[in-house]
C-alpha positions as CSV (number, residue, x, y, z in Angstrom):
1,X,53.7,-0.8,36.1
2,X,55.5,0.5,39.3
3,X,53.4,1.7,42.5
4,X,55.8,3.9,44.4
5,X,56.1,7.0,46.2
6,X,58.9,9.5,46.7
7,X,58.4,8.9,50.8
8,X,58.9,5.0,50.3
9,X,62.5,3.9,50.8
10,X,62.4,0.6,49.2
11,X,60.7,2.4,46.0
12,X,63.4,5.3,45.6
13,X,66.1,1.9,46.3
14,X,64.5,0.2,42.9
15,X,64.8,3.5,40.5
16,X,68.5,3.2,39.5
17,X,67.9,-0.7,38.8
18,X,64.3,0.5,36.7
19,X,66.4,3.1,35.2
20,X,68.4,0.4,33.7
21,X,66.1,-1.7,32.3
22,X,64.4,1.0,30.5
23,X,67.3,1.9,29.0
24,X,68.3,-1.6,28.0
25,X,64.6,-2.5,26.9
26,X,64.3,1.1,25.3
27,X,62.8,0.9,21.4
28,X,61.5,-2.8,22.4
29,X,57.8,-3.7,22.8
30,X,57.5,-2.9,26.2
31,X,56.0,0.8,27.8
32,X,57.2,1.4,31.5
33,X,54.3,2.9,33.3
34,X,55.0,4.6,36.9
35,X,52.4,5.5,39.2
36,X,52.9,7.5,41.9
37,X,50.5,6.4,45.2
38,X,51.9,10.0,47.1
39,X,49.0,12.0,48.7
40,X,47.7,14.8,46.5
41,X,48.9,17.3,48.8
42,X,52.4,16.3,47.8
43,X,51.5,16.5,44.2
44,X,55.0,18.9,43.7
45,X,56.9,17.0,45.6
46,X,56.1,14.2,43.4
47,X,56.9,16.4,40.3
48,X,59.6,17.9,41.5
49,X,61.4,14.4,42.4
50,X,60.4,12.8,39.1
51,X,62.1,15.6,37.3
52,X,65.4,16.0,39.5
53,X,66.1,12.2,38.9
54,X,65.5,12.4,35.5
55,X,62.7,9.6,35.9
56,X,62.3,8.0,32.3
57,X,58.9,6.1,31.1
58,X,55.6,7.1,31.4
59,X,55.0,9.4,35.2
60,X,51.4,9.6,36.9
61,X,50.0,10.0,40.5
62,X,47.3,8.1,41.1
63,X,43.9,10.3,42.0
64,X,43.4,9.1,45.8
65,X,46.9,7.2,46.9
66,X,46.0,4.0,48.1
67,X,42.3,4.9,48.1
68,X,42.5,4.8,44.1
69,X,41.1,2.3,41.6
70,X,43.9,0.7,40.8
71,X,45.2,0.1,44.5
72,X,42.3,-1.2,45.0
73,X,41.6,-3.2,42.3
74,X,45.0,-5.1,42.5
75,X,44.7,-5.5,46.3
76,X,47.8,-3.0,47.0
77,X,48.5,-2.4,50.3
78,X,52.1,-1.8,50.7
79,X,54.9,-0.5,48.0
80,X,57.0,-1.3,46.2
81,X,54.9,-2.9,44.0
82,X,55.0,-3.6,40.4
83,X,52.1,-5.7,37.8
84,X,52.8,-7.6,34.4
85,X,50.6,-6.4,31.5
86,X,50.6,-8.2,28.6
87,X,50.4,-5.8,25.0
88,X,46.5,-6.2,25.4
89,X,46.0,-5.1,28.4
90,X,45.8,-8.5,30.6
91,X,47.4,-8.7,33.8
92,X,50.2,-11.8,34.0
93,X,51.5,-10.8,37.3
94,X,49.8,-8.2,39.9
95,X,53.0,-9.1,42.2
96,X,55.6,-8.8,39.8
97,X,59.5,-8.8,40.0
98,X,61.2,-6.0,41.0
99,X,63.7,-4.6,39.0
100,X,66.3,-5.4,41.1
101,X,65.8,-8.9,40.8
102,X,67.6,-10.4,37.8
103,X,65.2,-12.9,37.0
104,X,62.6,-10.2,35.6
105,X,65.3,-9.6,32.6
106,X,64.1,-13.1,31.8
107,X,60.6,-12.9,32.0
108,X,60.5,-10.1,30.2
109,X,62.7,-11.3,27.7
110,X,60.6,-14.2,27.5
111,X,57.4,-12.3,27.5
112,X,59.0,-10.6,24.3
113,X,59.7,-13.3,22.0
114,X,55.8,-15.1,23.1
């Protein structure tokens, strides 16, 4: 799961390199979930930025930015951030790899073969 926003430099930096690994791990086990921590005020900005770049995976806003659960729940206070979920649900990482980091090709290759 990747916590961004379309104001958030270092998140809009890590799109191309997500891009690529969901096209590389497209038809495998693995469902890309982005969620967007804008204010709901910028709700169309949001929409309209996730459709110009052609943003692949699943796309939702969080209900209260960095008030919402799941900001809160996994202790997120800054973005980019992206969590591990194992096919059941379970977290593995709340601090995960970026995308940009080649090592998360082989975690998540690992992760695949477990």
């Amino acid at each position: 799961m990747d916590l961004w926003a379309t104001w958030c430099g270092p998140c809009k930096a890590e799109i191309p390199h997500m891009k690529k690994i969901e096209e590389d791990y497209h038809g495998k086990n693995i469902v890309f979930v982005s969620l967007s921590l804008d204010k709901a005020k910028d709700a169309q900005k949001w929409k309209d930025y996730v459709t110009k770049e052609q943003l692949k995976g699943i796309q939702l806003m969080a209900d209260k930015d960095f008030g919402s659960d799941v900001a809160k729940n996994y202790d997120v206070n800054a973005i980019p951030r992206f969590l591990l979920f194992d096919t059941k649900g379970n977290i593995i990482n709340a601090d995960a790899l970026r995308p940009s980091n080649p090592e998360l090709r082989a975690q998540l290759d690992k992760l695949l073969k477990s």
